[in-house]
PDB file of N, CA, C and O in Angstrom:
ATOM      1  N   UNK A   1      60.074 -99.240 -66.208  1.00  0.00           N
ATOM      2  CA  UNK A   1      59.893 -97.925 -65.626  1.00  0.00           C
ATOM      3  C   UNK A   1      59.466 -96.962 -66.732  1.00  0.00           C
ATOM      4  O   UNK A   1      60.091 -97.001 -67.791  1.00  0.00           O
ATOM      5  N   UNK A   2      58.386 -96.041 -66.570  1.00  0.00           N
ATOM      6  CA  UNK A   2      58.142 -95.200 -67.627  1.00  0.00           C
ATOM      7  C   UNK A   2      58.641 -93.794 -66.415  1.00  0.00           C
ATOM      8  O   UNK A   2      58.840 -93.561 -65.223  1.00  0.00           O
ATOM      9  N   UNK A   3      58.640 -93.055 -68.035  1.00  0.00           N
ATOM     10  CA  UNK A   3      59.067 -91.490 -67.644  1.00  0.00           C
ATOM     11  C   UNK A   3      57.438 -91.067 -67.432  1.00  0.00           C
ATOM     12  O   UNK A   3      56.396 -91.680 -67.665  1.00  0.00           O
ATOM     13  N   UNK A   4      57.770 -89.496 -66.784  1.00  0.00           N
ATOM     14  CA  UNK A   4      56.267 -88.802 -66.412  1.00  0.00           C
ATOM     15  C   UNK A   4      55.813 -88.185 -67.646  1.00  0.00           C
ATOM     16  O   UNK A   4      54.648 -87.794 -67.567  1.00  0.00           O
ATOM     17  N   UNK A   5      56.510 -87.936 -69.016  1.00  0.00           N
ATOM     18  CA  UNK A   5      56.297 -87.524 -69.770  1.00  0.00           C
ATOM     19  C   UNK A   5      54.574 -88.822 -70.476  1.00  0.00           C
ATOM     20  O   UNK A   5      53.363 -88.694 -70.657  1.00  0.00           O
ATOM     21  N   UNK A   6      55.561 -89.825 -70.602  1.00  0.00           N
ATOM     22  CA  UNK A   6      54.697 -91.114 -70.937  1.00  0.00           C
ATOM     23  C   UNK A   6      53.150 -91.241 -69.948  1.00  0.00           C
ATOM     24  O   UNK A   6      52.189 -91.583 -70.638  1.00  0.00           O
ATOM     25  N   UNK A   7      52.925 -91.073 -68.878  1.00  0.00           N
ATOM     26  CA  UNK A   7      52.060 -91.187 -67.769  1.00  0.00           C
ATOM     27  C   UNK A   7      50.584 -90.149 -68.892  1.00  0.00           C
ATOM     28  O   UNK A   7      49.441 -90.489 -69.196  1.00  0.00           O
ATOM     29  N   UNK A   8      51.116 -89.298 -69.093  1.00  0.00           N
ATOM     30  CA  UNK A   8      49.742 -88.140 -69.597  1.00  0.00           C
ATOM     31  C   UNK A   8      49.160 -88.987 -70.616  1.00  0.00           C
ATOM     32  O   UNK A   8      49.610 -90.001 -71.149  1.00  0.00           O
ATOM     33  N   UNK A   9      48.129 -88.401 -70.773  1.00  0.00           N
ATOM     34  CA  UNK A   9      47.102 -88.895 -71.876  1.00  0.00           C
ATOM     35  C   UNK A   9      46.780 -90.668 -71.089  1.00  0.00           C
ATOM     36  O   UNK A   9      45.576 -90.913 -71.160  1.00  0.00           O
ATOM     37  N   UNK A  10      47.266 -91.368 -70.684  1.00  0.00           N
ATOM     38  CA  UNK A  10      47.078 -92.589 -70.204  1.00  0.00           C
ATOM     39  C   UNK A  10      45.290 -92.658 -69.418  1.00  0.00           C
ATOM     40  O   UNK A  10      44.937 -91.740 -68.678  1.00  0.00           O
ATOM     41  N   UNK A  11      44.365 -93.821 -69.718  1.00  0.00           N
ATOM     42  CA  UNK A  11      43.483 -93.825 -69.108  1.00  0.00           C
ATOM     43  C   UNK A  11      43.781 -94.318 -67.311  1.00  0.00           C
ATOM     44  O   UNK A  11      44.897 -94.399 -66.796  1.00  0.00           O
ATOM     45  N   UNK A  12      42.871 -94.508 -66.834  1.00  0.00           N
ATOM     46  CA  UNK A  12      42.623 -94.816 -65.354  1.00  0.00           C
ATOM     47  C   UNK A  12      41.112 -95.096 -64.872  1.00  0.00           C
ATOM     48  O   UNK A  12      39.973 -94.632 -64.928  1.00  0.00           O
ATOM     49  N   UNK A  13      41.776 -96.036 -64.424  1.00  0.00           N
ATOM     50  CA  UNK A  13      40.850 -97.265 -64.356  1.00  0.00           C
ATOM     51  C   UNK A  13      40.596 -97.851 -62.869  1.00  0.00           C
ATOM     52  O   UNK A  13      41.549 -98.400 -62.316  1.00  0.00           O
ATOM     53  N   UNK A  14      39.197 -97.748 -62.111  1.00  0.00           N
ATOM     54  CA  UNK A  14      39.593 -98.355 -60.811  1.00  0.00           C
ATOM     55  C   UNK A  14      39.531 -99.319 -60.427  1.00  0.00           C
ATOM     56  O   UNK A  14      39.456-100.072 -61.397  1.00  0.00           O
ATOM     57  N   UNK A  15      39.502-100.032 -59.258  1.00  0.00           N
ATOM     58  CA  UNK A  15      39.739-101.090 -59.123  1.00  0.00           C
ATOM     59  C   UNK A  15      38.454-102.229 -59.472  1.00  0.00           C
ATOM     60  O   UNK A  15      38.610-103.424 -59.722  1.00  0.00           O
ATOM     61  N   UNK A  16      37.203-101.503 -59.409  1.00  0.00           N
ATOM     62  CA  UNK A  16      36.054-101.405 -59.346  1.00  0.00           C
ATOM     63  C   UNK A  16      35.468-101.279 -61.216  1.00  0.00           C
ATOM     64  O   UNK A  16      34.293-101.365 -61.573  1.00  0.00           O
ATOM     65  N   UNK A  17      36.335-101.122 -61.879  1.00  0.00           N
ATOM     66  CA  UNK A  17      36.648-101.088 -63.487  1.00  0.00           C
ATOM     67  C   UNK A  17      35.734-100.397 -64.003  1.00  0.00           C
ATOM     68  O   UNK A  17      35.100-100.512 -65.052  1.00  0.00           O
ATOM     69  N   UNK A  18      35.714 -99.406 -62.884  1.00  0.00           N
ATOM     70  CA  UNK A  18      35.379 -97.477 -63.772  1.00  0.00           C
ATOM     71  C   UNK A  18      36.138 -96.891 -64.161  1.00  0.00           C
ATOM     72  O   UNK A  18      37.225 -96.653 -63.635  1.00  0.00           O
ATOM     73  N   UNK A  19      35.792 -96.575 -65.035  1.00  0.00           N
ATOM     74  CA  UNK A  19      36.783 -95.236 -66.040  1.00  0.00           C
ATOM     75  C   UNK A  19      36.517 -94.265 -65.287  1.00  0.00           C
ATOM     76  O   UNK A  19      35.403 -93.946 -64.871  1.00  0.00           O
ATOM     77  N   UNK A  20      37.807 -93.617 -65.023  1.00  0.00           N
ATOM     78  CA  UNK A  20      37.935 -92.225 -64.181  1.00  0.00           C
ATOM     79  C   UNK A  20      38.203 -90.864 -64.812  1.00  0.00           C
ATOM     80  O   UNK A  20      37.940 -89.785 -64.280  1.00  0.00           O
ATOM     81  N   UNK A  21      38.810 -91.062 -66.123  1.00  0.00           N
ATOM     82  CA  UNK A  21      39.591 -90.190 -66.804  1.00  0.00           C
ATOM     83  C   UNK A  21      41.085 -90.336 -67.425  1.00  0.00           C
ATOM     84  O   UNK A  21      41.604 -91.448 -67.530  1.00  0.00           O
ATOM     85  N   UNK A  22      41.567 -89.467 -67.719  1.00  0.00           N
ATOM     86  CA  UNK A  22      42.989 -89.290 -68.145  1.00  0.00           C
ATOM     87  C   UNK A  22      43.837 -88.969 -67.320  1.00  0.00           C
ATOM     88  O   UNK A  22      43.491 -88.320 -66.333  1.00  0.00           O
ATOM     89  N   UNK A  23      45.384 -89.403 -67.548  1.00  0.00           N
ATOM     90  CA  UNK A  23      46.177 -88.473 -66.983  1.00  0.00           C
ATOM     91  C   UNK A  23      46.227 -87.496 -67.487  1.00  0.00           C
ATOM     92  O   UNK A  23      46.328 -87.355 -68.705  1.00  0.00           O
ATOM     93  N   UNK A  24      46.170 -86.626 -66.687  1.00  0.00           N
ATOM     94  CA  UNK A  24      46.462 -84.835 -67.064  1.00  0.00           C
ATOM     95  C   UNK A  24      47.813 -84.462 -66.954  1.00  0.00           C
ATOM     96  O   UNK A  24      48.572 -84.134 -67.866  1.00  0.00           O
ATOM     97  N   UNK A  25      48.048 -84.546 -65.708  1.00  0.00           N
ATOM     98  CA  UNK A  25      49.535 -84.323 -65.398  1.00  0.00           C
ATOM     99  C   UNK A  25      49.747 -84.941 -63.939  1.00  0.00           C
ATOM    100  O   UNK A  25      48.942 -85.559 -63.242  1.00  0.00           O
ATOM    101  N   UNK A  26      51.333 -84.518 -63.640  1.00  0.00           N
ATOM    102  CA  UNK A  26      51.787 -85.765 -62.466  1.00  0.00           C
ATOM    103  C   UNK A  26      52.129 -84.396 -61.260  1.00  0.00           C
ATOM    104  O   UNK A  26      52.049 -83.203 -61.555  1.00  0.00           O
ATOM    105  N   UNK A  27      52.510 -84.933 -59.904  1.00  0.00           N
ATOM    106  CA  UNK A  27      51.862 -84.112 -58.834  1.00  0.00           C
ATOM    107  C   UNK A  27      53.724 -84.246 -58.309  1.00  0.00           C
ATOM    108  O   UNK A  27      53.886 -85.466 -58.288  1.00  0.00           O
ATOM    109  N   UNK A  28      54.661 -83.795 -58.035  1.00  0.00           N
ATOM    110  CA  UNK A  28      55.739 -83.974 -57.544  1.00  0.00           C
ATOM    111  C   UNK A  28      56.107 -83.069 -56.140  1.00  0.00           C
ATOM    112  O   UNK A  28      55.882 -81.872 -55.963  1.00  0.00           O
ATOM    113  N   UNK A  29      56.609 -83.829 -55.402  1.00  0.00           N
ATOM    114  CA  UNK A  29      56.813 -82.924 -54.403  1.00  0.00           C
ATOM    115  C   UNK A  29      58.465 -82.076 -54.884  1.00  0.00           C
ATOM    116  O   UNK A  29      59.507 -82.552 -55.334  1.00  0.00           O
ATOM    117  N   UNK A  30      58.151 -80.964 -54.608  1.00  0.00           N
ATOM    118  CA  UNK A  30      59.681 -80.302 -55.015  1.00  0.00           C
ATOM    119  C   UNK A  30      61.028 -80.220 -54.441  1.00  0.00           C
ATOM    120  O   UNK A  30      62.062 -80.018 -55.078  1.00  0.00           O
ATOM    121  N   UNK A  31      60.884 -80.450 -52.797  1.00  0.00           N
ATOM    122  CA  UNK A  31      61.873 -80.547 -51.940  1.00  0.00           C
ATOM    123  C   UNK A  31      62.315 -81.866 -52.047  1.00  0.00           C
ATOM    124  O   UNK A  31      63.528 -82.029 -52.173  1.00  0.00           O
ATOM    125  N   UNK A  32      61.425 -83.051 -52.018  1.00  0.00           N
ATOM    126  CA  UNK A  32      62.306 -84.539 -52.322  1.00  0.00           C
ATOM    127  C   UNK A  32      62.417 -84.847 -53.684  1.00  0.00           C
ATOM    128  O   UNK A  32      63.606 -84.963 -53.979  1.00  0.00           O
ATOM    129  N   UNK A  33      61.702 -85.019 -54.588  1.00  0.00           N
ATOM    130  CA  UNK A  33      61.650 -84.970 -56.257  1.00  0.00           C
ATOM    131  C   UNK A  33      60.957 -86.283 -56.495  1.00  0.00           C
ATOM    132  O   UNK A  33      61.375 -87.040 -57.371  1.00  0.00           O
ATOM    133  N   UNK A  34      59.543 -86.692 -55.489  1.00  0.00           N
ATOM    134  CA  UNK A  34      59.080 -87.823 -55.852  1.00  0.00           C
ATOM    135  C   UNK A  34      57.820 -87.457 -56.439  1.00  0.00           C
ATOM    136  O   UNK A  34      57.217 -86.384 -56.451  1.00  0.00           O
ATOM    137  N   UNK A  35      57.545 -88.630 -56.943  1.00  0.00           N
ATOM    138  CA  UNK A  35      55.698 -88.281 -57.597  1.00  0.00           C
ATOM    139  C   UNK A  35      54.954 -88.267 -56.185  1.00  0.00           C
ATOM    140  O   UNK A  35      55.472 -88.908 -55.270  1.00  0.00           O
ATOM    141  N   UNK A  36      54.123 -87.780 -56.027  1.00  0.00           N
ATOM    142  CA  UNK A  36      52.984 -87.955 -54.686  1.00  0.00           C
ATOM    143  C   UNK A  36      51.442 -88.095 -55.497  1.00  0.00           C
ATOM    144  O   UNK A  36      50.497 -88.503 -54.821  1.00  0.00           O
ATOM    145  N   UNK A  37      51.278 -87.839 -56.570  1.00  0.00           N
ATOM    146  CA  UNK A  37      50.128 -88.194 -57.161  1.00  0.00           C
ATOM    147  C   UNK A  37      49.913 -87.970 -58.726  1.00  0.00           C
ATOM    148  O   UNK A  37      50.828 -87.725 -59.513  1.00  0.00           O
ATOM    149  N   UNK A  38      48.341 -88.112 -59.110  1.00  0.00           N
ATOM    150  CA  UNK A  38      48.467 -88.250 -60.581  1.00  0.00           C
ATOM    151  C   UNK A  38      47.167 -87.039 -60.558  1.00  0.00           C
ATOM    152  O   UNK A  38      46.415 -86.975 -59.586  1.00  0.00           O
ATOM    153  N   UNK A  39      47.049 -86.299 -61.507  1.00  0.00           N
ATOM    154  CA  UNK A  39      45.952 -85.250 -61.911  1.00  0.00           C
ATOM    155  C   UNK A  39      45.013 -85.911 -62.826  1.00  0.00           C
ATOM    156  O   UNK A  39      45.448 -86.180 -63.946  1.00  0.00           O
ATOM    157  N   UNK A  40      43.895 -86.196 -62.565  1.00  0.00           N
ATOM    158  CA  UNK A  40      42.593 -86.493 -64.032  1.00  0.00           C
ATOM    159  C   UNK A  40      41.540 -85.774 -63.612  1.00  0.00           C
ATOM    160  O   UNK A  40      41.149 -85.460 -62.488  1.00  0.00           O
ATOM    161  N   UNK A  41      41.086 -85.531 -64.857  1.00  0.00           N
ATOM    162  CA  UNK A  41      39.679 -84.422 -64.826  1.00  0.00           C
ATOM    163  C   UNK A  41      38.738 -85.842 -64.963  1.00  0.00           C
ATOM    164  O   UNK A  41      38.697 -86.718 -65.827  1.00  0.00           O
ATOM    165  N   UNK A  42      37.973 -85.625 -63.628  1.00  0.00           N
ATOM    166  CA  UNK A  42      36.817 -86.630 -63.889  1.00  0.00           C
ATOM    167  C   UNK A  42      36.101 -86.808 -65.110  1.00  0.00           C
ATOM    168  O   UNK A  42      36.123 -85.771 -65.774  1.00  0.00           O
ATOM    169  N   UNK A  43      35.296 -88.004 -65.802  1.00  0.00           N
ATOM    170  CA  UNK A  43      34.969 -88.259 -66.867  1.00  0.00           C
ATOM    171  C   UNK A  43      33.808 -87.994 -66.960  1.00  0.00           C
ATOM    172  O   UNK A  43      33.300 -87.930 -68.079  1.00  0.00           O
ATOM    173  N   UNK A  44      32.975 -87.737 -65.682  1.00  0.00           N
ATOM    174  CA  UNK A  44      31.941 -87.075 -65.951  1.00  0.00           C
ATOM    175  C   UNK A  44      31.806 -85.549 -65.561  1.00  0.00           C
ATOM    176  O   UNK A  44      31.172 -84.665 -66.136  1.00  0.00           O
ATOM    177  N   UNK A  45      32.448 -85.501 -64.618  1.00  0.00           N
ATOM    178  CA  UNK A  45      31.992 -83.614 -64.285  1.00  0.00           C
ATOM    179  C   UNK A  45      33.178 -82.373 -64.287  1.00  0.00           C
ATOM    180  O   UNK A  45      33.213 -81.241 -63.805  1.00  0.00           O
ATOM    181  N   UNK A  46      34.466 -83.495 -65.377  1.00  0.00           N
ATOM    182  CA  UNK A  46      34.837 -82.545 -65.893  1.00  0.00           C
ATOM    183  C   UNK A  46      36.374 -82.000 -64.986  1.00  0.00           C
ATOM    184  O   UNK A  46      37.491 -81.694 -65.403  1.00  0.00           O
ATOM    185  N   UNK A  47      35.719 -82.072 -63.442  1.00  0.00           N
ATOM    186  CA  UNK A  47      36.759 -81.233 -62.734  1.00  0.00           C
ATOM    187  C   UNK A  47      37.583 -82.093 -62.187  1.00  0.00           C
ATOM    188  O   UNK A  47      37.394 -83.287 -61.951  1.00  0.00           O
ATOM    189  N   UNK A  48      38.975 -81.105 -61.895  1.00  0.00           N
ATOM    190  CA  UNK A  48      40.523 -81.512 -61.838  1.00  0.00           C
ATOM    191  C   UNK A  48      40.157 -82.419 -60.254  1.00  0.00           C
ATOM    192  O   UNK A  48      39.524 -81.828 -59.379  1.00  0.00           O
ATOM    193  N   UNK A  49      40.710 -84.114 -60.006  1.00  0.00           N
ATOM    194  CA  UNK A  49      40.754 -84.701 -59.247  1.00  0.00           C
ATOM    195  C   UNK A  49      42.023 -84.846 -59.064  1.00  0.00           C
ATOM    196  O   UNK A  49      42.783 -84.603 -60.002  1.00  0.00           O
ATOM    197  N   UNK A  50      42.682 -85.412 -57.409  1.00  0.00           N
ATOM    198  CA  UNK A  50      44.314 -85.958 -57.528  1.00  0.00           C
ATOM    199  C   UNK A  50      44.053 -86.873 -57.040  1.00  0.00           C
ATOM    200  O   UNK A  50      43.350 -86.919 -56.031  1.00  0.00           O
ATOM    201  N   UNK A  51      44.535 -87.842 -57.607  1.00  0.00           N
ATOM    202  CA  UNK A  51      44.832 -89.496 -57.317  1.00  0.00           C
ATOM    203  C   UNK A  51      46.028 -89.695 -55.971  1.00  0.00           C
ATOM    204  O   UNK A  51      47.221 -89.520 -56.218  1.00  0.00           O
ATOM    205  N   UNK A  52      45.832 -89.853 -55.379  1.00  0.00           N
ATOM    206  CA  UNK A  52      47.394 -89.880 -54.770  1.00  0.00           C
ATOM    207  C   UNK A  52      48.138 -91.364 -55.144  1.00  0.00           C
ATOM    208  O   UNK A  52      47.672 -92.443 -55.512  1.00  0.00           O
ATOM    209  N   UNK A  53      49.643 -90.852 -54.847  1.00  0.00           N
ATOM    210  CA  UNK A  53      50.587 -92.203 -55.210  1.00  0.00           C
ATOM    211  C   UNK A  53      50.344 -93.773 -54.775  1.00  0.00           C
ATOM    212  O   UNK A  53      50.530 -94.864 -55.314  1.00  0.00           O
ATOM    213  N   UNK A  54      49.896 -93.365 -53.672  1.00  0.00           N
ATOM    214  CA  UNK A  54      49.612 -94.851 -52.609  1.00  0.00           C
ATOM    215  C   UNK A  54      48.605 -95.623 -53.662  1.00  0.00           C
ATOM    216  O   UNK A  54      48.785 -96.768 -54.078  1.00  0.00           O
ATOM    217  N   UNK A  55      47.572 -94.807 -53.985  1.00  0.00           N
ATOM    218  CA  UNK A  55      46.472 -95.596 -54.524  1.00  0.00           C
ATOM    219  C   UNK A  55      47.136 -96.542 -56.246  1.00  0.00           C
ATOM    220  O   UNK A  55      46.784 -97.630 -56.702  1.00  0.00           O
ATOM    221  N   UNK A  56      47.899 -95.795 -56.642  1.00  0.00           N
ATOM    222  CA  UNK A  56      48.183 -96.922 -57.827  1.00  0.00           C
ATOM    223  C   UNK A  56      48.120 -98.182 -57.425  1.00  0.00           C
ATOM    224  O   UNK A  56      48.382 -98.400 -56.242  1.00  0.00           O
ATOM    225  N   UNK A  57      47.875 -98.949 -58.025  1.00  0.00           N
ATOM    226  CA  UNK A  57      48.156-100.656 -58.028  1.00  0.00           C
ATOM    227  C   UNK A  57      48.873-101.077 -58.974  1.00  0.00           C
ATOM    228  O   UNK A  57      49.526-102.105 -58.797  1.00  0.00           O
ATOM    229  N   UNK A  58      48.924-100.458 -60.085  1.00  0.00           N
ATOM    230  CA  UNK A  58      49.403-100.518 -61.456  1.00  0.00           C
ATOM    231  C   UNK A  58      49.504 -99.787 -62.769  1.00  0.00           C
ATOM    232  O   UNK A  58      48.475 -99.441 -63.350  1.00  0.00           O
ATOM    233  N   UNK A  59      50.862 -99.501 -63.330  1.00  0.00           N
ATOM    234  CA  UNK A  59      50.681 -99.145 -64.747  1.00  0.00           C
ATOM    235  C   UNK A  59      50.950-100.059 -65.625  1.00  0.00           C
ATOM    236  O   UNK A  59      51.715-100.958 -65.275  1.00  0.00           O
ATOM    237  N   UNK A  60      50.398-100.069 -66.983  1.00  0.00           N
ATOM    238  CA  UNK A  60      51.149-100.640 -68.153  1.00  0.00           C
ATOM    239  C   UNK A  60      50.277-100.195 -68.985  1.00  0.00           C
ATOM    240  O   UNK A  60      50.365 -98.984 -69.188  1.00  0.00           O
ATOM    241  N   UNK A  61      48.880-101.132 -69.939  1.00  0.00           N
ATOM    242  CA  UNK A  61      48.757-100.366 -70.945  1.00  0.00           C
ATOM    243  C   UNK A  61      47.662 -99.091 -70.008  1.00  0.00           C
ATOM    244  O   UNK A  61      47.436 -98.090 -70.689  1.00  0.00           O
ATOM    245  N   UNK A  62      47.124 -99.087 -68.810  1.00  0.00           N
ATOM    246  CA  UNK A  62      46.423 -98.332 -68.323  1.00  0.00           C
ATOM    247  C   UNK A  62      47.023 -97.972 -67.005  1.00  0.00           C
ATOM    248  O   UNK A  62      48.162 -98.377 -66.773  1.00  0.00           O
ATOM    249  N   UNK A  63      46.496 -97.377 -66.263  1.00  0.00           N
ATOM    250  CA  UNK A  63      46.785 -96.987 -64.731  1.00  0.00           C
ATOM    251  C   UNK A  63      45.463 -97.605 -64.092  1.00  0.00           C
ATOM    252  O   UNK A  63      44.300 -97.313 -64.370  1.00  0.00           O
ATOM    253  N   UNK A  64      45.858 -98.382 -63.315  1.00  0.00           N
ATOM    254  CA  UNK A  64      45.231 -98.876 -62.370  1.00  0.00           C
ATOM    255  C   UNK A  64      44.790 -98.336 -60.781  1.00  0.00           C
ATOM    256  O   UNK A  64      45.900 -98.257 -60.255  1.00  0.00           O
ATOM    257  N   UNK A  65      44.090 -98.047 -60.049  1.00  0.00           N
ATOM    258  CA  UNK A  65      43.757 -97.868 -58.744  1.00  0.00           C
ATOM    259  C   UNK A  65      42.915 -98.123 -58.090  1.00  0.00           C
ATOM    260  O   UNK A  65      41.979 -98.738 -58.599  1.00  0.00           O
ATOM    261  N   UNK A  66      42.860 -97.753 -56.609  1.00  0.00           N
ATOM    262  CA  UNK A  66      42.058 -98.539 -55.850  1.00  0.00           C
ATOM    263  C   UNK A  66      41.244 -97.472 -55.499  1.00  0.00           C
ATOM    264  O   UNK A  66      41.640 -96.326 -55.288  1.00  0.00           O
ATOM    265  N   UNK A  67      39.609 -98.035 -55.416  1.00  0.00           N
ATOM    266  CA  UNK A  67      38.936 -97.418 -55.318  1.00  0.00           C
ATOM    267  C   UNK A  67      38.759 -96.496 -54.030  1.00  0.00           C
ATOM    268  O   UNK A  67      38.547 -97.027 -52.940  1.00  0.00           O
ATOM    269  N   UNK A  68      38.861 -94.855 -54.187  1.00  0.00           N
ATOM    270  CA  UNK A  68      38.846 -94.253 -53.005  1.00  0.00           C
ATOM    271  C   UNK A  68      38.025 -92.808 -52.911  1.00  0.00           C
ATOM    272  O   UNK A  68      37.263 -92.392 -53.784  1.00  0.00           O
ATOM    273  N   UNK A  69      38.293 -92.244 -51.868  1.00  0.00           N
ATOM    274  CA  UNK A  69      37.655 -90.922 -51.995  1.00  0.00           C
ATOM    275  C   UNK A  69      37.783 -90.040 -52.996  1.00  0.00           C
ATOM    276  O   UNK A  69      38.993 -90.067 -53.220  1.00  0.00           O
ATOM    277  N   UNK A  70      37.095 -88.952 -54.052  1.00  0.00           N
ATOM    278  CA  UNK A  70      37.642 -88.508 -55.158  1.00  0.00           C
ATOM    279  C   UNK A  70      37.843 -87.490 -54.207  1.00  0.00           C
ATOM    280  O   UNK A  70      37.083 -87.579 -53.243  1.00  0.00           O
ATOM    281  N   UNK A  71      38.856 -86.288 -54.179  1.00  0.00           N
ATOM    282  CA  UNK A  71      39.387 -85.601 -53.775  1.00  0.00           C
ATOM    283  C   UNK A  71      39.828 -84.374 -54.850  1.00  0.00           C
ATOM    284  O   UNK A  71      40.741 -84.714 -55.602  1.00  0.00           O
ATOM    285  N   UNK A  72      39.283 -82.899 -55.054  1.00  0.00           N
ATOM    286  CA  UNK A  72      39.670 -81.887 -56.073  1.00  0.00           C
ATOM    287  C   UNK A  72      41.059 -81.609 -56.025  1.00  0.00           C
ATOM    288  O   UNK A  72      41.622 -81.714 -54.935  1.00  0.00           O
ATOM    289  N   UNK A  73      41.777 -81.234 -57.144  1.00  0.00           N
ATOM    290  CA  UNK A  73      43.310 -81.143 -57.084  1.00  0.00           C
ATOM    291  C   UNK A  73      43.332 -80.043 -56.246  1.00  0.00           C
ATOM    292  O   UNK A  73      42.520 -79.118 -56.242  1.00  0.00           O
ATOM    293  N   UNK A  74      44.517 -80.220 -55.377  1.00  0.00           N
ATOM    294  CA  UNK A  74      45.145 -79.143 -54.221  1.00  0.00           C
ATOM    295  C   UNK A  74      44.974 -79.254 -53.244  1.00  0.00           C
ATOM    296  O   UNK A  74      45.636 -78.725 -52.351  1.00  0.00           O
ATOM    297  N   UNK A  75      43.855 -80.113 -53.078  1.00  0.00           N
ATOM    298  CA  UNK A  75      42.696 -80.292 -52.052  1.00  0.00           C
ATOM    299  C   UNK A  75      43.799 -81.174 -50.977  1.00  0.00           C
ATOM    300  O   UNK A  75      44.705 -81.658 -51.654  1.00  0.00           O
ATOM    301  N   UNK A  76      43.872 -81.338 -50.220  1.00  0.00           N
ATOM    302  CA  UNK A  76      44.437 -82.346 -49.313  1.00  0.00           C
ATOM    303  C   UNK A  76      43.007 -83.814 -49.040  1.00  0.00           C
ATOM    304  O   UNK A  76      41.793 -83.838 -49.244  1.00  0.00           O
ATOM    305  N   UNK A  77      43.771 -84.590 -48.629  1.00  0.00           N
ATOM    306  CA  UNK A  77      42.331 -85.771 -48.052  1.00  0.00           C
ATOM    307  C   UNK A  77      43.002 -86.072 -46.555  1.00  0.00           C
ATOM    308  O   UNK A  77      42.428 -86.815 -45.760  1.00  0.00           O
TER     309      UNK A  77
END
C-alpha cells in the first residue's frame, strides 16, 4: 500500500503504453475519505486532466491505466 504523499511525481502510463504525464495530485472525496481519482497535466498540452479511480489497473514503479476518455480536472465524464 503506498501513501498519497508517494503517488505525486509518479509517471502514468496507459494501457495502450502512452505516456500521459505525472501525478500532480490525488482527487478525494471529503464526506467518505476515499481517493476517486488522480490529477496529471497532459504531456502534451499541458492542461490539468482527472484520471478517475476505476481506471487504475495498477501501481508500483508507474501507474498504470486503461485507456479512456481524457476528461479536464473538475470536469465530470
Amino acid at each position: 500500500m503506498r501513501s498519497l504523499v508517494e503517488l505525486n511525481g509518479m509517471r502514468i502510463y496507459s494501457d495502450r503504453a502512452r505516456f500521459m504525464g505525472t501525478v500532480e495530485d490525488t482527487m478525494i472525496n471529503d464526506k467518505e475519505g476515499n481517493v476517486v481519482g488522480l490529477v496529471v497535466y497532459d504531456s502534451k498540452t499541458r492542461k490539468p486532466l482527472s484520471i478517475p479511480y476505476g481506471a487504475i489497473i495498477a501501481i508500483a514503479d508507474i501507474v498504470l491505466v486503461s485507456s479512456l476518455k481524457k476528461t479536464e480536472a473538475g470536469e465530470s465524464s
